[in-house]
Structures are given as C-alpha cells and as structure tokens.
C-alpha positions as CSV (number, residue, x, y, z in Angstrom):
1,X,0.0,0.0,0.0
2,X,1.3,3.4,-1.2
3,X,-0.1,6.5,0.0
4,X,0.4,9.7,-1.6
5,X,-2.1,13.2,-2.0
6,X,-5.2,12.8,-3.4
7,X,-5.6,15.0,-6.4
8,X,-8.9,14.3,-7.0
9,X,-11.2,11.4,-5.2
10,X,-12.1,8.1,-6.5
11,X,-12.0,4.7,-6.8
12,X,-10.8,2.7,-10.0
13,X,-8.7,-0.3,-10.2
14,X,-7.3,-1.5,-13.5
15,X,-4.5,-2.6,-14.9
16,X,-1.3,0.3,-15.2
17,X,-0.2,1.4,-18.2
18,X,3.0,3.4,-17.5
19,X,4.7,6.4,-19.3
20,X,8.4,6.8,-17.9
21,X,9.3,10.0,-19.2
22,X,6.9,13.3,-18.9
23,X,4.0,13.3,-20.9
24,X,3.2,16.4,-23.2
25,X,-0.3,16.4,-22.4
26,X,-1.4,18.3,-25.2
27,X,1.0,16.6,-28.0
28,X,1.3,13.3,-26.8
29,X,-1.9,12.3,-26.1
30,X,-5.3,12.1,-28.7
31,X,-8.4,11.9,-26.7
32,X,-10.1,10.3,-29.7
33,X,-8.4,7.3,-29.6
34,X,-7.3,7.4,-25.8
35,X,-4.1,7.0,-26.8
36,X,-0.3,8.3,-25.6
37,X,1.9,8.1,-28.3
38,X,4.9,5.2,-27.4
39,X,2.8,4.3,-24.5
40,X,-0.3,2.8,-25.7
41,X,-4.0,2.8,-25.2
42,X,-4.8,4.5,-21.6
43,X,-8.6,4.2,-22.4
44,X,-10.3,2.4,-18.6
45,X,-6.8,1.3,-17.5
46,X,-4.6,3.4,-14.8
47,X,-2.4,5.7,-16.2
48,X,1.1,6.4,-14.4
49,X,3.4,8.9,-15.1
50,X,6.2,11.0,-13.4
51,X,4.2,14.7,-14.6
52,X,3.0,16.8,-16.9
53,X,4.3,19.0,-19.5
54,X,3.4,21.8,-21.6
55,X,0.7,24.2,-21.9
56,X,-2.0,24.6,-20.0
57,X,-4.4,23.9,-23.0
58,X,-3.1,20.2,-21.8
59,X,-6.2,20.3,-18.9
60,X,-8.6,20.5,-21.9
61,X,-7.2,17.5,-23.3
62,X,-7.8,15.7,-19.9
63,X,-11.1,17.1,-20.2
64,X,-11.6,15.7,-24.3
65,X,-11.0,12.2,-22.8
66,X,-13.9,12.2,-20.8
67,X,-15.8,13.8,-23.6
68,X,-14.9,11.2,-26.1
69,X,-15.4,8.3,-23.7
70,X,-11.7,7.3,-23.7
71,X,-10.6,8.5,-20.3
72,X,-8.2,6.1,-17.8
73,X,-9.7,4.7,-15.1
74,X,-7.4,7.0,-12.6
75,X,-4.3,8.8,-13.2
76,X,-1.2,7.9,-10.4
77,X,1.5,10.3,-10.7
78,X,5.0,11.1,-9.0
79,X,4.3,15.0,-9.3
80,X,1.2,16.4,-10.2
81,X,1.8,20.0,-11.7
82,X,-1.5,22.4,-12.3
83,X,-2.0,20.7,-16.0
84,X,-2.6,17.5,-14.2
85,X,-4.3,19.1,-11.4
86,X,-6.8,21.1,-13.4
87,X,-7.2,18.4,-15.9
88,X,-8.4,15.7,-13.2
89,X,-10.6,17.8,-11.8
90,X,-12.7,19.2,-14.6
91,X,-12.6,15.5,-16.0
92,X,-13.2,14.0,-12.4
93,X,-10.6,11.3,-13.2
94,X,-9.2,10.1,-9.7
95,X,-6.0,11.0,-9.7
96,X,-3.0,10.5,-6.7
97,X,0.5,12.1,-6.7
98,X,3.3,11.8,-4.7
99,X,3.8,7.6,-5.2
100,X,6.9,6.4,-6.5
101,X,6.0,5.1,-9.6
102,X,8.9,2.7,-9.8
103,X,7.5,0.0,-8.7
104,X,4.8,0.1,-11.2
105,X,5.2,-1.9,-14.3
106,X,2.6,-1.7,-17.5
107,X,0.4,-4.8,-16.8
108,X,0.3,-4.6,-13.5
109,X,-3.3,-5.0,-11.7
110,X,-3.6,-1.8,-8.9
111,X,-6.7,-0.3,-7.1
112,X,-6.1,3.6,-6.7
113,X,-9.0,5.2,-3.8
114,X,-8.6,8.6,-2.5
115,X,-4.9,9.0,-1.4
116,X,-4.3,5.0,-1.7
117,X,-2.5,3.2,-4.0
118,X,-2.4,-0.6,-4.0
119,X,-0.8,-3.2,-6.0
120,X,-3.4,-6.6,-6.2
C-alpha cells in the first residue's frame, strides 16, 4: 500500500499502463483514440506517469478524454503540476500524486482510492 495526496477522489482499479518519461499532455496524447503516443492505449486502464508537460491547453485534453469516452480509469503520478491538477478535476478522473511510480510496471493490476495506491 502506497499513500500519496489525493488529487482528486475516487475509486478505480485497472491494470497500469506506465509512461516513464513526462508526458506532453497536449501533444502526446489524442483523446479520440485514448491514446499516448509510445505508451499505448490509456482508455479504462490506470495511467502512471512522473508529470506533466506543456501548456495549460493540456487540462482540456484531460477534459476531451472524458468527452470522447476514452478516459483512464485513474491517473497515479510522481508529481502532479497544475496541468494535471486542473485536468483531473474538470474531467473528475481520480488522480493521486506523490507515489513512486517505480515499482509500477505496465500490466500490472492496482486499485487507486482517494490517497491509496495498491498493487493486487
């Protein structure tokens, strides 16, 4: 069990799919698809990521997954900066920051609630 701050509060669990770099979130995602380009399909599954980059036109894109039905499940994060922070909360995807995202691997089965992160 891994407890870090909730950004916004849920409960999801799902399987991970990770990013290890920063994610662009206004070029490296399409919220059509659900996709994050060289990380795959984040569409229902529990995205992880150290933090955001770029503009803040990036929280819209957050947002244009919910829209378009492709959203993650939850969004775990080592540091959530106000792109991610605005983004989860207009899109209320529940979203934790402040795990170490090391020890999570793409595949992996996890249950995110409120500040909680846990590996099933």
């Amino acid at each position: 069990m891994m407890r870090g701050r909730a950004i916004f509060s849920g409960t999801a669990e799902g399987e991970v799919v990770k990013c290890a770099r920063p994610v662009v979130i206004l070029g490296d995602i399409d919220p059509r698809a659900g996709t994050v380009e060289g990380c795959g399909s984040i569409a229902g599954k529990i995205f992880v990521f150290p933090r955001g980059a770029g503009s803040t036109v990036g929280s819209y894109t957050l947002y244009a997954l919910r829209y378009y039905g492709t959203a993650p499940a939850a969004i775990i994060v080592e540091e959530a900066e106000p792109i991610v922070v605005a983004g989860a909360i207009i899109s209320e995807i529940p979203t934790v920051d402040g795990i170490d995202i090391s020890v999570l691997k793409t595949g992996m089965r996890v249950r995110v609630k409120n500040n909680e992160v846990e590996i099933i």
